[in-house]
N, C-alpha and C positions, 0 to 999 in steps of 0.2 A: 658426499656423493652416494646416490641410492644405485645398488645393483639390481636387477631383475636378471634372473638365471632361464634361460630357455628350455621350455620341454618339448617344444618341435624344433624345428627347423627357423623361425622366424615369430615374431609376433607383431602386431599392427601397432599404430602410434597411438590410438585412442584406447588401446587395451594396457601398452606400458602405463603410460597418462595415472590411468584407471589402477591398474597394477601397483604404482608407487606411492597413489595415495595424491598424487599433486590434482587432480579433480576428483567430481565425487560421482557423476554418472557419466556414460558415454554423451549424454546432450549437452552436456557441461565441457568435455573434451572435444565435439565437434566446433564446439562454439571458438574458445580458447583457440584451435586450430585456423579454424578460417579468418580469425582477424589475424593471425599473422602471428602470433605469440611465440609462437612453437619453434625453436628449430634445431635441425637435425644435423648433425655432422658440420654445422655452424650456419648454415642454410636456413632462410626460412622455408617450413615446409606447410604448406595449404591441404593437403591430402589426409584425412584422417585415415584412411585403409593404407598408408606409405607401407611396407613392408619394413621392417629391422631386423638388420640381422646383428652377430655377435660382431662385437667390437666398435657397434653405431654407438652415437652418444647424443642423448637427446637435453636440451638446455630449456628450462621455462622458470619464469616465474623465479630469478635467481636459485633455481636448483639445474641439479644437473641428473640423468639418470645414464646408468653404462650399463650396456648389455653384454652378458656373458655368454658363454655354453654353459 
């Protein structure tokens, strides 16, 4: 399981994505998103700007990424 540690307050799903390494640009991660791939808190989620906050858990592509504070 990959963590991503927040430095604000939240960060966007196409920047975790981006962040963990499971795509390699944001057009690559909007893409992945809107088919459906993606989801969040077990949800799929269509949104690449969703917001995440600590303790969301985002699943794709047999990984998982968790966010922390």
């Amino acid at each position: 399981m990959e963590t991503i540690k927040l430095r604000d307050e939240f960060i966007k799903l196409g920047q975790a994505l981006k962040a963990a390494g499971l795509v390699e640009s944001g057009v690559d991660a909007k893409f992945v998103i809107q088919d459906g791939l993606v989801k969040v808190n077990g949800k799929v989620e269509t949104q690449r700007g969703k917001k995440l906050y600590a303790g969301d858990e985002v699943f794709f592509d047999g990984k998982t990424i968790r966010i922390t504070e």
